[in-house]
C-alpha positions in Angstrom: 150.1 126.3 -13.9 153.6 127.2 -15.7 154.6 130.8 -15.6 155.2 132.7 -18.6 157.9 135.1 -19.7 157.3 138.7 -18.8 158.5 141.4 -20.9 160.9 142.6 -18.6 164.6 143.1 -18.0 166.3 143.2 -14.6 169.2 145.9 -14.5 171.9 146.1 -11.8 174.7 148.6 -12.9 176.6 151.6 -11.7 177.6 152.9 -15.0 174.4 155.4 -15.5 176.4 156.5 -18.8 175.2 153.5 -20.8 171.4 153.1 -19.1 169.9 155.0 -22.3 171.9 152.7 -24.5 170.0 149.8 -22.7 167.3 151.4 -22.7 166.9 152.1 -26.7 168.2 148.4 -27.0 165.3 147.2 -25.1 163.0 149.1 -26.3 163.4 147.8 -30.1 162.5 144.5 -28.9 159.8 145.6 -27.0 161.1 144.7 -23.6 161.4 147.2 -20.6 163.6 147.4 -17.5 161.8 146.7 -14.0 162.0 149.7 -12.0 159.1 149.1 -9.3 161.2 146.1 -7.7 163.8 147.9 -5.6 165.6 145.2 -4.1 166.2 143.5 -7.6 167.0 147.0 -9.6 168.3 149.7 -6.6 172.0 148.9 -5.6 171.7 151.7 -3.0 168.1 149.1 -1.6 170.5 145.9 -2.2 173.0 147.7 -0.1 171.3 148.6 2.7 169.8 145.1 2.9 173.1 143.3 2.4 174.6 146.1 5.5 171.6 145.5 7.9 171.6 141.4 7.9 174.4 140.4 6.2 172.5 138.7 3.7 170.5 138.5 0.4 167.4 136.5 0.8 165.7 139.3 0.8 166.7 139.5 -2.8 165.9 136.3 -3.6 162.5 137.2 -2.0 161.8 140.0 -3.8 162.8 137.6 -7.2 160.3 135.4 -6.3 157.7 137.6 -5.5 158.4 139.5 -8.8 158.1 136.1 -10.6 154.6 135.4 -9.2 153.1 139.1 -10.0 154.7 139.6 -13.4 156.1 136.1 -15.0 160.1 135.1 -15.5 162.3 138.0 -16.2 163.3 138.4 -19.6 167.2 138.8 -19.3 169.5 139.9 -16.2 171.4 142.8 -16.9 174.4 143.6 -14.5 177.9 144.6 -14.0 179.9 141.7 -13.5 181.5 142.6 -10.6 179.4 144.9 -7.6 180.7 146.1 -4.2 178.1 144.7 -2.0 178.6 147.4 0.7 178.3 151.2 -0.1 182.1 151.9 1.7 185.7 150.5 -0.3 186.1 147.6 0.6 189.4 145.2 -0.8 188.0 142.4 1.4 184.4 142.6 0.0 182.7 139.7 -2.4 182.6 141.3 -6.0 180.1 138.6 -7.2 178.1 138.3 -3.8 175.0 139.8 -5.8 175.3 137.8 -8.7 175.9 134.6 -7.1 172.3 135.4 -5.2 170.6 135.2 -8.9 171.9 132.3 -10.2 171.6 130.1 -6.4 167.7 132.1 -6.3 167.6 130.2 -10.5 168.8 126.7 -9.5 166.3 126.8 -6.2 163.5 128.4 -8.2 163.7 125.5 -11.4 163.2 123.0 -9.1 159.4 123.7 -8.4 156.6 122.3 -10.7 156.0 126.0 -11.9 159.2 127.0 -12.5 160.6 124.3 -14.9 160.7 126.6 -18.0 162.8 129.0 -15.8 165.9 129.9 -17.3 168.4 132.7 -16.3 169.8 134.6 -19.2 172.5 136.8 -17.9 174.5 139.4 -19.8 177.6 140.3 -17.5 178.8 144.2 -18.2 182.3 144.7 -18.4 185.1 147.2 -19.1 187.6 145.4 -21.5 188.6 142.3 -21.9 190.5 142.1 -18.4 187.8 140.2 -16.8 187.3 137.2 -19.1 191.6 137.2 -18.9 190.8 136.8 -15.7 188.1 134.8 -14.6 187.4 133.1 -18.2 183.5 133.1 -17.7 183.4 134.8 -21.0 185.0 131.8 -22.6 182.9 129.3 -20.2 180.2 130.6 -18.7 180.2 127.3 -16.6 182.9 128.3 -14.6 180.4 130.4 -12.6 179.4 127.2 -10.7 182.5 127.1 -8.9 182.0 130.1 -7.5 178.9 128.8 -5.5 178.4 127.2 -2.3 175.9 127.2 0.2 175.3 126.3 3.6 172.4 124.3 2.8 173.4 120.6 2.2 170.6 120.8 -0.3 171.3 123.7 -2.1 174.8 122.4 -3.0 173.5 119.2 -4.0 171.5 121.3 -6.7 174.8 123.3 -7.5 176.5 120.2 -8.1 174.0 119.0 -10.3 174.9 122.2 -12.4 178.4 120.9 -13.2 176.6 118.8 -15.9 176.9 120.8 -19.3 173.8 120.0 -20.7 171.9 120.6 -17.4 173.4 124.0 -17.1 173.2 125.0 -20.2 169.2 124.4 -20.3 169.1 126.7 -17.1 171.6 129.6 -18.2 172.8 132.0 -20.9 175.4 133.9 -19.6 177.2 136.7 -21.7 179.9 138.8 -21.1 179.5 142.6 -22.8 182.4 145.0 -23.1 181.2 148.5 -22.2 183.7 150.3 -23.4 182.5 149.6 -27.2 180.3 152.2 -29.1 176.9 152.7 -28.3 175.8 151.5 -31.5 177.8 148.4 -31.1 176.6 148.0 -27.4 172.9 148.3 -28.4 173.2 145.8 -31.3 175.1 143.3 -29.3 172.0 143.1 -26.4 169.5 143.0 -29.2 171.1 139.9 -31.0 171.4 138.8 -27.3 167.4 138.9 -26.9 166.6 137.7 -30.0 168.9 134.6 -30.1 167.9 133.9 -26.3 164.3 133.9 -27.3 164.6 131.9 -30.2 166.2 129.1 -27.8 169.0 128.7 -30.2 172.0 129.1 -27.5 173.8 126.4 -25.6 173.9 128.1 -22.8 177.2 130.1 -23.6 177.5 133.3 -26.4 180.7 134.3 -26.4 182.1 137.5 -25.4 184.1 137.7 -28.2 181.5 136.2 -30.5 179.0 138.9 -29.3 182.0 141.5 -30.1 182.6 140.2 -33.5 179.1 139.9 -34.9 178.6 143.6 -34.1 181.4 145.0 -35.8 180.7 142.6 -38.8 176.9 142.9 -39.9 178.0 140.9 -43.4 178.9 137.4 -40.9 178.5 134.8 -43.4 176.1 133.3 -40.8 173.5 135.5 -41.2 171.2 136.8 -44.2 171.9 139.5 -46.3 169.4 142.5 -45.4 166.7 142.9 -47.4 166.5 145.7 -51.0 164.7 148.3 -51.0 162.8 149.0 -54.3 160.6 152.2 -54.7 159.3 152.6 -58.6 160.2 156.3 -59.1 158.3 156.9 -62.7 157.9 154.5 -66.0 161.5 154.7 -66.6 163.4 155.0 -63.2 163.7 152.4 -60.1 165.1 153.2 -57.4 167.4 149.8 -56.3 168.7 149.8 -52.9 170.4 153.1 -53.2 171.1 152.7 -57.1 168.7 154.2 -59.6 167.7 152.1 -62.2 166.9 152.9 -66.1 167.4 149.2 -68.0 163.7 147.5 -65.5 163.7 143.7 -65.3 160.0 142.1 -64.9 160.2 142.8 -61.8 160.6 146.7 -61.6 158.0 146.8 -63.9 155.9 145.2 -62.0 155.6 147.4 -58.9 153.5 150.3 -58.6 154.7 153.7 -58.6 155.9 155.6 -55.5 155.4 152.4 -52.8 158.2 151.3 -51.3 159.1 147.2 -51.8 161.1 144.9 -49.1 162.6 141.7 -50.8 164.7 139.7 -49.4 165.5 139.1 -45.7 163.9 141.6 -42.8 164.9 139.5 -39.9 166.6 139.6 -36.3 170.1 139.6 -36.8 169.6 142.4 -40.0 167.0 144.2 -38.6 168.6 147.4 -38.0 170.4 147.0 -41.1 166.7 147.0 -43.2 165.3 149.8 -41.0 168.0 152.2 -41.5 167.9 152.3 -45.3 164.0 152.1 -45.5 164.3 155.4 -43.0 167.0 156.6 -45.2 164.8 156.3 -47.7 161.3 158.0 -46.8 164.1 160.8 -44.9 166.1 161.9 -47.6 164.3 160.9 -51.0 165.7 160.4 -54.0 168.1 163.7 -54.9 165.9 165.6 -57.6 163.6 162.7 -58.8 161.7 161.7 -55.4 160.5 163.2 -52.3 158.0 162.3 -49.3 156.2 165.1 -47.2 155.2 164.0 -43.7 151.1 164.3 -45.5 152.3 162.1 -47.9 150.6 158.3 -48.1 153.4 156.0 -48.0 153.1 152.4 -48.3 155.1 150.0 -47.6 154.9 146.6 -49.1 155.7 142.9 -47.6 154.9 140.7 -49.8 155.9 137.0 -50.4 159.3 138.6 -51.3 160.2 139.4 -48.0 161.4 137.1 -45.5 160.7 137.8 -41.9 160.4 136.5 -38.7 158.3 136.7 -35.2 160.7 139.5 -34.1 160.4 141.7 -37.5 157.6 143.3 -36.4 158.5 144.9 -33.3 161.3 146.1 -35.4 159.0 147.5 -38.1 156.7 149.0 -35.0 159.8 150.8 -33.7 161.0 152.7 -37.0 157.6 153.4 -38.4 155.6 154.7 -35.1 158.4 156.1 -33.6 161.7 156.7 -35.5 159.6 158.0 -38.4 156.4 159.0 -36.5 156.1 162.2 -38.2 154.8 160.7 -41.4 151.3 160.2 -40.4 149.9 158.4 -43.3 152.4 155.2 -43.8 150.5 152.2 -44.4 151.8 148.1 -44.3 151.0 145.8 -46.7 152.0 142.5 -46.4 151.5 138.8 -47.9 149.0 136.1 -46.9 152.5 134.1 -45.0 153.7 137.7 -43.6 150.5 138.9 -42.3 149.4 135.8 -40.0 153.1 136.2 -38.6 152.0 139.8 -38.0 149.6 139.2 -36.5 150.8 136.9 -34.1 153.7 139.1 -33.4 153.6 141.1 -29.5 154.4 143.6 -31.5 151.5 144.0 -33.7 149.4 146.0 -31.4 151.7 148.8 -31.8 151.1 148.7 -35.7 147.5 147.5 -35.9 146.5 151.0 -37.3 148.8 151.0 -39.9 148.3 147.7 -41.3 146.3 147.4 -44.1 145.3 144.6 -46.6 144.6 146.9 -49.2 
């Protein structure tokens, strides 16, 4: 029987500074980071293993075993180069650990039940010094000539992955600069998730693409983010941060003091649409609108508003937790919007809110 995709994210990294970052990141998507599988999340565990025997099949053990109890791991977050021994050491193998999770990948995606396996990596680095140097950031591919076994075997499945399309359908690796903003950083591993997901990557996002799309929310590429209307009275709209007095049809035709999404709410704006409906219900509109935290707010979805499967966990995210104080916001959504609700993982988190009323 296949195994499915668990909602879990392996993290390897000696930079605790930007684990909350992660974490937040993660978090919006629903994911979480594995933390009860030392020898794939401890370095301190990975260490002492690598120190004792030399080697790292007990990683690859622990991978497997993970696998089995909890499905295929989401993404593989790690930094792109790790001492494998707890001492300084100039001689040591800065990619020993990583090279054990993409040879553990390649074995693994040759049994019946791991065909769908596929390792989506995002390497953390600081600057741009290490895709200078290594290029993996530019071709992820290049990895494969870093690994070789002593298993005739094995290499005989490496080789295989020397063939683009072959490695591409079992990797998407990613190079992240760490020493960009938290904002940018958290942004950059959602689009990540969400373009891994939908399948869409050839194996390869670029590190500077990744860079680029961050600092540049309006890419031609993706959708504009979606208005926000709110109808304040039976004069005033208020238009995605302008307030209207001249009403078109369709101002007039909302009803008073709801709040209207029209237009795109999807994964690469979502963050974009979330911040100015927060804005919104936060801060009001300056001497014509306010919500109290009693206040019934709904929010409306209708066929106006484009979405898609990962809009909810976005929507579950600002509305039961970045504006959890506001106890009585409702959803209201379209026919089209509410069956993709409702099929969304993240719909359990907003079932009490929803409403078809």
């Amino acid at each position: 029987m296949p195994i499915s995709m668990s909602n879990k994210v392996i993290l390897v990294t000696e930079v605790p500074r930007i684990n909350t970052t992660i974490k937040l990141a993660l978090n919006q998507v629903g994911l979480e980071i594995v933390g009860d599988y030392p020898a794939l999340s401890s370095l301190s565990v990975m260490r002492t293993g690598i120190s004792k025997s030399g080697k790292t099949a007990f990683i690859r053990t622990e991978l497997l075993r993970f696998i089995k109890e909890r499905g295929f791991p989401r993404a593989i977050i790690m930094d792109s180069m790790i001492n494998p021994v707890s001492v300084p050491d100039i001689t040591a193998d800065m990619f020993k650990i990583l090279k054990t999770f993409l040879i553990a990948y390649i074995i693994l995606r040759k049994g019946e039940q791991f065909s769908g396996l596929k390792g989506n990596f995002i390497l953390l680095t600081k600057g741009k010094d290490f895709n200078k140097e290594t290029g993996i950031g530019t071709n992820p591919q290049i990895v494969i000539d870093m690994l070789t076994t002593q298993n005739p075997e094995i290499n005989a499945l490496i080789e295989e992955m020397k063939d683009r399309d072959i490695f591409n359908s079992a990797f998407t690796i990613s190079l992240l600069d760490t020493e960009q903003s938290s904002d940018v950083l958290r942004d950059s591993i959602v689009k990540f998730i969400t373009r891994t997901e939908k399948g869409t990557d050839s194996g390869a996002v670029l590190h500077e693409e990744m860079h680029d799309d961050a600092d540049d929310p309006g890419n031609s590429a993706d959708p504009d983010p979606a208005h926000i209307l709110c109808r304040i009275d039976a004069e005033t709209v208020y238009d995605d941060g302008e307030i209207i007095t001249e009403l078109t049809e369709e101002h007039i035709s909302l009803n008073e003091k709801e709040i209207y999404v029209t237009g795109s709410w999807v994964s690469s704006n979502e963050l974009d649409v979330a911040k100015k409906i927060a804005s919104l219900i936060l801060k009001g509109v300056e001497g014509k609108l306010r919500f109290s935290f009693n206040d019934e707010i709904k929010v409306n979805l209708d066929n106006r508003c484009i979405m898609d499967k990962n809009t909810t966990l976005s929507m579950a995210q600002l509305f039961t937790k970045n504006l959890a104080a506001y106890k009585k916001i409702k959803i209201r959504a379209g026919v089209k919007n509410s069956e993709l609700m409702q099929k969304s993982r993240g719909f359990p988190m907003i079932r009490d809110i929803f409403t078809d009323k």
